[in-house]
C-alpha positions in Angstrom: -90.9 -12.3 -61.5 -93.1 -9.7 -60.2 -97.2 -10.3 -60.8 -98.2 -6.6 -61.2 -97.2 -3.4 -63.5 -97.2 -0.7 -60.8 -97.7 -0.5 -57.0 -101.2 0.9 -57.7 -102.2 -1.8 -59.8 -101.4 -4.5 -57.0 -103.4 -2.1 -54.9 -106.3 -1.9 -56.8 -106.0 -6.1 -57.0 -106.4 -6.8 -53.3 -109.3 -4.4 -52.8 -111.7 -6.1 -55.4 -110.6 -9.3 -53.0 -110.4 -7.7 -49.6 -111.8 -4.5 -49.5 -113.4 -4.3 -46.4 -110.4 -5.6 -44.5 -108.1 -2.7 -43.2 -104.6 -1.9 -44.7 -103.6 0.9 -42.3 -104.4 0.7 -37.9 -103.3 3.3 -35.8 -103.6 3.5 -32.5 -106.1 5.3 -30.8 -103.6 7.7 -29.2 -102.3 8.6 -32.9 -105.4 8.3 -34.6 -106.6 11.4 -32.4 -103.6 13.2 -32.6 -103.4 12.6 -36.5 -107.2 12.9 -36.7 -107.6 10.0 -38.6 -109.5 6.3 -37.8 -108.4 3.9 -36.4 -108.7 2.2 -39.2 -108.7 2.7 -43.3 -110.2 -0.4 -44.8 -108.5 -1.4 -48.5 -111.7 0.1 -50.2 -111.5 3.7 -48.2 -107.5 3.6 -49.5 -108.5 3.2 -53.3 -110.8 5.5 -53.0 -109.2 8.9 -51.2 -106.1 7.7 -53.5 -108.5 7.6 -56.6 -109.7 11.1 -55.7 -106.1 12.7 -54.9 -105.0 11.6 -58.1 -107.9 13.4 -59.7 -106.8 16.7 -57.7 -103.0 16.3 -58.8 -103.6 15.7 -62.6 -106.2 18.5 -62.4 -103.0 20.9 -61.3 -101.1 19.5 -64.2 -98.8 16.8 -62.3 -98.4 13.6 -64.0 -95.8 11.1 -65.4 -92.2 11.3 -64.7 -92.9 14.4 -62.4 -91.2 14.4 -59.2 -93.2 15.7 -55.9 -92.6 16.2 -52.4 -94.2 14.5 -49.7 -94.0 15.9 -46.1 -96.3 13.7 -44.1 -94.3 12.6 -41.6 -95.6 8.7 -40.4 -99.5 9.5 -40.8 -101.6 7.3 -43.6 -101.8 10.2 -45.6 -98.2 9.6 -46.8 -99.2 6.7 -48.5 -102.5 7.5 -49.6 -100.4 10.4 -52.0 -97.5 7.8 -52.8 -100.7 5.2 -54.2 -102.5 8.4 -55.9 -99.1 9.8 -58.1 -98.4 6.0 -58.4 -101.9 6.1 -60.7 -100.4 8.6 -62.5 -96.9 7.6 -62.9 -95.5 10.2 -61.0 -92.5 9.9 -58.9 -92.4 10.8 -54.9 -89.4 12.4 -52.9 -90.3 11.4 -49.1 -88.9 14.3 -47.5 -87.2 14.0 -44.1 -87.7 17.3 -42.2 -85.8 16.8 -39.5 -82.9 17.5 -41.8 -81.0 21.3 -41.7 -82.5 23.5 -44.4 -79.0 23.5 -46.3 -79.4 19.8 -46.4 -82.5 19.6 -47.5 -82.7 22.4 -49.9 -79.4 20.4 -51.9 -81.9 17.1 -52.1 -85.0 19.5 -53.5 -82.6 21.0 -56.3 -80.9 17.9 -56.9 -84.2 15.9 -57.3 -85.7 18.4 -59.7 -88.7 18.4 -57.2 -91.4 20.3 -58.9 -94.2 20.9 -55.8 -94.7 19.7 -52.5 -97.5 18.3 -50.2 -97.2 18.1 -46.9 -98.7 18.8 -43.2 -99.4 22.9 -42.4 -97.2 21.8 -39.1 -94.2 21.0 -41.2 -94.5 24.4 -42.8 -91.3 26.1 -40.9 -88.4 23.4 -42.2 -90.3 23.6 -45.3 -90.2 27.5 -46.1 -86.8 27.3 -44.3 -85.5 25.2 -47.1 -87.1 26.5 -49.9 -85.6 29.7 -49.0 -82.4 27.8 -49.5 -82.8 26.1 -52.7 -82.3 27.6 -56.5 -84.9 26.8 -58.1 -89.1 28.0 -56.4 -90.9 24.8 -55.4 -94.7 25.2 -55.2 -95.9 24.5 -51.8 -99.0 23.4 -50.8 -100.8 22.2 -47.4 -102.5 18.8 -47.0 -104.3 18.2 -50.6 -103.0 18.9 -54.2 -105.9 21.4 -55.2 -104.2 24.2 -53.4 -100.7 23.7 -55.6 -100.8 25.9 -58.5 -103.3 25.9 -61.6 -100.9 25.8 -64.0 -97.4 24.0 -63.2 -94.6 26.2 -64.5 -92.4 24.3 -66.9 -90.0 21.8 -65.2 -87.5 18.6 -65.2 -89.4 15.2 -65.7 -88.2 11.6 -65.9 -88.4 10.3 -69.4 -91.7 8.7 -70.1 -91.3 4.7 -70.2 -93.6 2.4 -72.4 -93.0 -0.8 -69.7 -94.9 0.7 -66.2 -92.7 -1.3 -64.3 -89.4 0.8 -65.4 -91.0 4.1 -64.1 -89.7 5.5 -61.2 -91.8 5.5 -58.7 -90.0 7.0 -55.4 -86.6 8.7 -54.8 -84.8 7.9 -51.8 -81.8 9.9 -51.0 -79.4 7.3 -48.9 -77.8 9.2 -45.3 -75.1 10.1 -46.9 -72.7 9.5 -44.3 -69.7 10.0 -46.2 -70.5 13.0 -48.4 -73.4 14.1 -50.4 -76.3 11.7 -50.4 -77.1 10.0 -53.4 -80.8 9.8 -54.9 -81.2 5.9 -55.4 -84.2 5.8 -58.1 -86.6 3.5 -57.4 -89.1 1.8 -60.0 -92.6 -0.1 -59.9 -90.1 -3.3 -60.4 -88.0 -2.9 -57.6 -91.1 -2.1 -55.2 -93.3 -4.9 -56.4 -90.3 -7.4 -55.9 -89.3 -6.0 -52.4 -92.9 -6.4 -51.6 -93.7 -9.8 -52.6 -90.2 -11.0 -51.5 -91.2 -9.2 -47.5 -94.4 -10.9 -47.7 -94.1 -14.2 -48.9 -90.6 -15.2 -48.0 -91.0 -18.8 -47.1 -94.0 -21.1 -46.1 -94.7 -20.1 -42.0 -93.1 -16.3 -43.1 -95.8 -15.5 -45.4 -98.3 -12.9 -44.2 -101.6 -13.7 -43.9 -104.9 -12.0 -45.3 -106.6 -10.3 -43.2 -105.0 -12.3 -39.9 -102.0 -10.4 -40.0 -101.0 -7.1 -38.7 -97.0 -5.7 -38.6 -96.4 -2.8 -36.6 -93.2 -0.8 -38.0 -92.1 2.3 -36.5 -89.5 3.3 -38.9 -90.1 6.5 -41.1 -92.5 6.4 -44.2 -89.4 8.5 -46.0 -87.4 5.1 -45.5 -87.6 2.4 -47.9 -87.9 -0.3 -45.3 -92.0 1.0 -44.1 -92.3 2.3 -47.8 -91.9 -0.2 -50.4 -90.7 -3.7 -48.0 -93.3 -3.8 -45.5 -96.1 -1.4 -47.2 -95.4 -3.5 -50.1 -95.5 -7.0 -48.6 -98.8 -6.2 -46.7 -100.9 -5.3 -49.5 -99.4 -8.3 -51.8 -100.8 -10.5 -49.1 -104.1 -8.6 -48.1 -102.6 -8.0 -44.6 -102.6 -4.7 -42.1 -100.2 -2.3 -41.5 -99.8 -0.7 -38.1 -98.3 3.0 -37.6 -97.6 4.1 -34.6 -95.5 7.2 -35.2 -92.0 7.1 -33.9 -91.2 4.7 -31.6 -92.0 5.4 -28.2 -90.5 3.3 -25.2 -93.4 4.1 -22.8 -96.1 3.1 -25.4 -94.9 0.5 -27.3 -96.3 -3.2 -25.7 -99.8 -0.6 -25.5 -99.5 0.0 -28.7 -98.9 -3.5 -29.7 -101.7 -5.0 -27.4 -103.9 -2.3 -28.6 -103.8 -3.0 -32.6 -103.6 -6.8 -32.4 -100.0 -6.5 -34.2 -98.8 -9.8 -35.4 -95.0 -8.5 -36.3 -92.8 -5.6 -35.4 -90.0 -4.1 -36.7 -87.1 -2.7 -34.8 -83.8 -1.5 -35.3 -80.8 -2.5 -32.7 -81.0 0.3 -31.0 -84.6 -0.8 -29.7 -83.8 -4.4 -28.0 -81.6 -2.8 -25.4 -84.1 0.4 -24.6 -87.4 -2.4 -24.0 -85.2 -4.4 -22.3 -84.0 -1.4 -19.8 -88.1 -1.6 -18.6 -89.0 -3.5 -15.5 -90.0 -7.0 -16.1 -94.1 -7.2 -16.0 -96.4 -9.9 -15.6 -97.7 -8.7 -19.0 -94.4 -8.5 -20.9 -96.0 -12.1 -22.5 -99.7 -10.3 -22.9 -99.5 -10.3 -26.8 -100.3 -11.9 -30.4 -97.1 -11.2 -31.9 -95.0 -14.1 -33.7 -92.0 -12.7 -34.7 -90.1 -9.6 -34.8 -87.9 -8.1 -37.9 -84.8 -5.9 -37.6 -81.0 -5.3 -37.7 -78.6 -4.7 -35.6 -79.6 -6.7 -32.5 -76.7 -7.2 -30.2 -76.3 -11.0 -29.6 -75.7 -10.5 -26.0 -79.7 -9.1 -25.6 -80.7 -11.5 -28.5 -81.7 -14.7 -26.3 -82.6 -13.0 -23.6 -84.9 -10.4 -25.0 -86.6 -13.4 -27.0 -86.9 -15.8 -23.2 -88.1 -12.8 -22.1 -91.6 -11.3 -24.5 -91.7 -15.1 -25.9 -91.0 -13.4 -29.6 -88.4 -14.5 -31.9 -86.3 -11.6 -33.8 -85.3 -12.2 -37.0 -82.2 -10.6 -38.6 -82.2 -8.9 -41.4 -79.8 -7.4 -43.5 -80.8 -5.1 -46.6 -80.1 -1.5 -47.7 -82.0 0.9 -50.5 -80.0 0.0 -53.6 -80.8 -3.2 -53.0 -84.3 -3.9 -51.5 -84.5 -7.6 -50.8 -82.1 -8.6 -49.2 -80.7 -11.7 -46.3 -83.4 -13.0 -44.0 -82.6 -15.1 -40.8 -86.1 -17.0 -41.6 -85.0 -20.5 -41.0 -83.5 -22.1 -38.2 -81.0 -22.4 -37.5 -80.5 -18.4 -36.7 -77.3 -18.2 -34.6 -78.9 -15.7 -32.2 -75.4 -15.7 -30.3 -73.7 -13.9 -32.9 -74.2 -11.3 -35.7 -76.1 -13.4 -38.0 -78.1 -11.2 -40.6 -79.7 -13.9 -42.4 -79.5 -16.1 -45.8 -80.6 -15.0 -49.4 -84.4 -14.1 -49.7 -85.8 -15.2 -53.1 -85.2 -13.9 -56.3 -81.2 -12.7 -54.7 -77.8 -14.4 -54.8 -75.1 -13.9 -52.4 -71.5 -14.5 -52.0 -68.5 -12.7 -50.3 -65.4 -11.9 -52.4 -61.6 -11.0 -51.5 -59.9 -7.9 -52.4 -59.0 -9.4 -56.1 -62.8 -10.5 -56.8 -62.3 -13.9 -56.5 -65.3 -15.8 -53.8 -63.9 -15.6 -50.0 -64.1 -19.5 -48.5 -66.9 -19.7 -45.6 -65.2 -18.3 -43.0 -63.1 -15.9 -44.1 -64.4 -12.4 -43.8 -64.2 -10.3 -47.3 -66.4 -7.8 -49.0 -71.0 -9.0 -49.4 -71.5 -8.6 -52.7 -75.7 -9.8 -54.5 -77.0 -9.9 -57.3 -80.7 -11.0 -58.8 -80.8 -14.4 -59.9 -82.6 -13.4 -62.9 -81.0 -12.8 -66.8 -80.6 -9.5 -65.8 -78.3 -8.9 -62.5 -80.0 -5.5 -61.9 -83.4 -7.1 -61.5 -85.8 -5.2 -59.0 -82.2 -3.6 -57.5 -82.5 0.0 -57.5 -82.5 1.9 -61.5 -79.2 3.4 -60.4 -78.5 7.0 -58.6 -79.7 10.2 -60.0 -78.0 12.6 -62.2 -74.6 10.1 -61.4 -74.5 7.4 -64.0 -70.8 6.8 -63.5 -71.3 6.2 -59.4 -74.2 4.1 -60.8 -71.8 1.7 -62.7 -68.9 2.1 -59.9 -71.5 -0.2 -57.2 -71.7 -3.0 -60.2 -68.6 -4.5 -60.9 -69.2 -8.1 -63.5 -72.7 -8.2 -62.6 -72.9 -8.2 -58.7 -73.7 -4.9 -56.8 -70.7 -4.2 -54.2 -72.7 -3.2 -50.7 -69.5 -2.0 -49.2 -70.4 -4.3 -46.2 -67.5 -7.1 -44.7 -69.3 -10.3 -43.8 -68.5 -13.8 -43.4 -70.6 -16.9 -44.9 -71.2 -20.1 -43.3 -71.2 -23.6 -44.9 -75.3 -24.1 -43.8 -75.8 -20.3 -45.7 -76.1 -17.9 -42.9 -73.8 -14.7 -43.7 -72.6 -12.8 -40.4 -72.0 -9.5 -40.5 -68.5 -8.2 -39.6 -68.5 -4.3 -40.1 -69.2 -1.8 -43.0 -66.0 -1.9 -45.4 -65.1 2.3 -44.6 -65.5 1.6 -40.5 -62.4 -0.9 -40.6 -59.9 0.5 -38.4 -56.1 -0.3 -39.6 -54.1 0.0 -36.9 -50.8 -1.5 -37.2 -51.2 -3.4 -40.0 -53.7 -4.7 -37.9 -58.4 -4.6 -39.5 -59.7 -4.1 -36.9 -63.7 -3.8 -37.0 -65.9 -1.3 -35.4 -68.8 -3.7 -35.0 -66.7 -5.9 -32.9 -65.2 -3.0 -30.5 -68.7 -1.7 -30.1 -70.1 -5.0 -29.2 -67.5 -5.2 -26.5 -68.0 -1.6 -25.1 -71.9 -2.4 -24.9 -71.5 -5.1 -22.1 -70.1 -2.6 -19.6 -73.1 -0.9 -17.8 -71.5 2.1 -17.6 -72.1 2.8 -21.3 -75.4 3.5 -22.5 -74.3 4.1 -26.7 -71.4 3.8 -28.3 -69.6 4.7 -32.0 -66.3 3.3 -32.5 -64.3 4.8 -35.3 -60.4 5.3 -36.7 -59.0 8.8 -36.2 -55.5 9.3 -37.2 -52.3 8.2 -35.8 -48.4 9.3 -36.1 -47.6 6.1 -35.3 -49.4 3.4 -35.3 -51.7 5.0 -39.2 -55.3 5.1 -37.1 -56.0 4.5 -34.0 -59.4 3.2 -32.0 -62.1 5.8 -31.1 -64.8 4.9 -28.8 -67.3 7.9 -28.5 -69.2 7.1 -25.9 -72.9 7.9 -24.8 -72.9 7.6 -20.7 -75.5 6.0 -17.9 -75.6 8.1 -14.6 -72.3 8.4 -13.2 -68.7 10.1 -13.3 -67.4 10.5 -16.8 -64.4 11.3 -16.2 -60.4 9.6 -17.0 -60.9 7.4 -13.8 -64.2 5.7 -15.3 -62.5 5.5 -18.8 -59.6 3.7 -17.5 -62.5 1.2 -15.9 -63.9 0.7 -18.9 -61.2 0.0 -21.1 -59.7 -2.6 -18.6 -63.4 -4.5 -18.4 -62.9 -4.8 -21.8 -59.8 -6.1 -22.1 -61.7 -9.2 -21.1 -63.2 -9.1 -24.5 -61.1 -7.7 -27.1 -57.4 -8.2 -27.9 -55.1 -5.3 -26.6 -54.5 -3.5 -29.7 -58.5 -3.6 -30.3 -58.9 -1.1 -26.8 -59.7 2.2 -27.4 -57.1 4.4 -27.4 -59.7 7.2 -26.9 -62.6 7.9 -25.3 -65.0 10.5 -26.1 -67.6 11.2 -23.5 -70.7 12.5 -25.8 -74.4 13.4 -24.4 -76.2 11.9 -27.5 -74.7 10.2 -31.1 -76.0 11.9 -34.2 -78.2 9.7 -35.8 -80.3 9.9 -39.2 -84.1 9.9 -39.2 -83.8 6.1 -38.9 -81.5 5.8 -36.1 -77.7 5.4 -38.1 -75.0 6.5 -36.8 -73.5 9.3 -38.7 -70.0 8.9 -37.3 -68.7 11.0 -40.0 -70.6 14.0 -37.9 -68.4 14.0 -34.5 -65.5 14.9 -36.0 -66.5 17.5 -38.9 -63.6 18.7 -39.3 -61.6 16.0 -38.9 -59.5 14.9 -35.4 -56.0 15.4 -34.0 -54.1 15.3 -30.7 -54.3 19.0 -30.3 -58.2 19.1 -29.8 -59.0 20.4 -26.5 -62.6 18.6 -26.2 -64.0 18.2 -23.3 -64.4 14.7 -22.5 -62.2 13.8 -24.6 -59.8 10.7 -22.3 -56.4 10.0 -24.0 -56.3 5.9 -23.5 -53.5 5.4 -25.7 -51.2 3.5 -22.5 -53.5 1.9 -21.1 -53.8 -0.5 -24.1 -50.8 -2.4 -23.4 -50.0 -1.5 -20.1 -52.2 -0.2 -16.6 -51.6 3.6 -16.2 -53.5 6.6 -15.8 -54.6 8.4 -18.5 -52.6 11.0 -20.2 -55.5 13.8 -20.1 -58.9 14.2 -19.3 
């Protein structure tokens, strides 16, 4: 059960006990870009939050209201997101880096009513707004310069229990269609938070000891609500550094004293690519938190910087989610952790019924609470019946394929929609990927099914080159090294040559976005390798 009625409140509780300890460090290189401190103690928070709310509910904003914040990963994003919290209002983090179109369908569809954001994010802004059906108020850096009098507008319902109000809307990637606003509540926050920072005994973050570095966006749940969250619960810091930046990171890290870091999988391999250093050691953190770590840079990266990473699996409906906390963590393989407190687990075949450890079938949680839905997400906006479609007899379906072991550690296998059938054949994405990313020629990959006359789909592997040819020769190289790894009808029977994957705000994939309009046989694409015989059979490749 959650201690608190709103993410203020818990705010508000750990400044009267550690006020002058800071909740926000920033490097000295941000902090002058940003022109901020260093450092904003507990008490400074509380009280530039205590004076924006003023400002917004002198403009007329208040409970159930939904504004837009454009603050990209500076402090201010949560000094806002704690001020309309006071008030009961509800925030839309807004990714700019999204096409106006795109954005402009998540403004009208939220029922934003204003926004509040950085003067340097004022192009994407206007751009969108130009877009969208409904005017938006816009204002630059501080609520005072938004309207006197808010025109008449959409508002969520007012709720007697604090905890039900929703407190942020995050719209998920939407990598198959139109993203979905997931509504997010005081509950869910408070109970992402205290499960991040106290998840068991050697876990827990400490007051005023701790510091966790994350360089994930502040319009992503994970820096938001789980980390932001966590810290303040347990009176520790939290570092932003801005996007994460290859060159500055183990600066950055020395720098600000950070404890923890977050990564995604993406990450591991790009600090690893650095020369080794007689400082790579030089450091205070003890542990590192992520997804997506590829277990063949997993040991090593750990021998390496002497720090643990820790597997995670979670996604925004959810919140809490699987921690690989406790040994042991199966760092050779795709473990992403056991249930964190306050969740239940189990995997289930196609007819519902529970999987047997070992056998790979759809992830499905649930709180273990009275009421399933407990601190998961309120459900998605303006869609009830897609709401009740993810709950089927009281566990929320994540769409992901795992496995479960007997000690408790789940594995991940793939998500559910990239299962190629080939065949007859499941084959997963995950797996051919994994395979791909031990050849050095290939720098990133995205395996996915296209369609097949013969065989239903067949494997694509779009493929992100390191310096050298890309050509039909190198693609027959590659699909024979990894015949060492992957059962014949597992090869790719294509290969795309790509300069750069698409990839959301937080570094997903967005597979769904190399192929718009769909793919056949007839595409001309340059780079585009036609592997099909070399999967059972050594041959050149049909076309290059």
């Amino acid at each position: 059960m959650v201690r608190f009625t709103s993410i203020y409140e818990m705010l508000c509780d750990t400044a009267a006990r550690h006020g002058d300890s800071p909740l926000f460090a920033m490097p000295l290189r941000m902090a002058e870009a940003w022109g901020t401190p260093t450092e904003l103690t507990y008490s400074q928070v509380v009280a530039e939050a205590d004076r924006l709310a003023a400002a917004y509910s002198a403009r007329g904003c208040g409970e159930g209201d939904v504004i837009g914040l454009a603050f990209d990963q500076r402090p201010a994003m949560m000094l806002h997101y704690y001020a309309l919290n006071r008030l009961g209002a509800c925030i839309l983090p807004i990714n700019t880096e999204l096409a106006a179109p795109e954005l402009a369908y998540i403004l009208d569809h939220s029922r934003c009513c204003a926004i509040v954001g950085l003067e340097s994010l004022g192009e994407p802004l206007r751009s969108a707004l130009a877009v969208a059906t409904n005017p938006i108020p816009l204002a630059f850096g501080d609520p005072s310069a938004l309207p006197e009098a808010m025109p008449d507008r959409w508002r969520f319902g007012c709720q007697v229990d604090p905890l039900r109000r929703i407190a942020a809307l995050l719209y998920t990637s939407g990598t198959t269609g139109r993203p979905k606003g997931c509504m997010l509540t005081n509950c869910y926050a408070l109970a992402s938070g205290q499960a991040y920072g106290s998840p068991w005994g050697e876990k827990t973050l400490r007051a005023e000891l701790d510091r966790v570095l994350n360089p994930l966006p502040l319009f992503h749940m994970n820096t938001l609500m789980l980390t932001a969250g966590g810290v303040v619960d347990c009176g520790a810091c939290l570092v932003l550094p801005g996007r994460f930046s290859l060159s500055n990171w183990w600066s950055d890290i020395r720098e600000t004293g950070a404890t923890r870091f977050h990564y995604l999988g993406l990450m591991i391999p790009a600090l690893m690519s650095r020369p080794a250093s007689a400082q790579d050691r030089e450091h205070r953190l003890n542990s590192g938190l992520g997804a997506g770590v590829d277990p063949a840079h997993h040991a090593a990266f750990e021998e390496r910087f002497g720090v643990p990473l820790h597997e995670v699996w979670g996604m925004t409906e959810v919140g809490r989610g699987l921690f690989a906390a406790q040994e042991p963590r199966h760092v050779d393989s795709r473990a992403c952790g056991r249930p964190r407190q306050g969740i239940l687990a189990r995997i289930v075949r196609e007819d519902g019924s529970t999987a047997p450890d070992g056998e790979a079938g759809e992830l499905v949680v649930r709180a273990d609470h009275e009421d399933p839905r407990y601190g998961f997400f309120a459900g998605y906006l303006h869609d009830p019946e897609a709401t009740e479609e993810a709950w089927e007899g009281g566990w929320f379906r994540t769409g992901d394929i795992c496995t479960r072991a007997p000690d408790g550690m789940f594995f991940f296998v793939d998500r559910k929609k990239n299962i190629i059938r080939r065949s007859g054949e499941n084959i997963a994405s995950a797996e051919v990927e994994g395979a791909l990313l031990r050849d050095p020629r290939v720098a990133q990959v995205a395996v996915l099914a296209v369609p097949d006359r013969m065989r239903d789909e067949e494997v694509m592997a779009c493929i992100v080159p390191k310096a050298g040819a890309v050509d039909a020769g190198t693609a027959a190289e590659i699909v024979e090294a990894a015949r060492a790894h992957l059962a014949s009808f597992k090869l790719p029977g294509w290969i795309y040559y790509l300069e750069s994957l698409p990839v959301t705000g937080t570094q997903k994939v967005q597979k769904h976005r190399i192929f718009p309009e769909g793919f056949s046989e007839s595409l001309a694409l340059e780079g585009l390798v036609d592997c099909r015989p070399l999967k059972h059979r050594r041959a050149v490749p049909a076309r290059a």
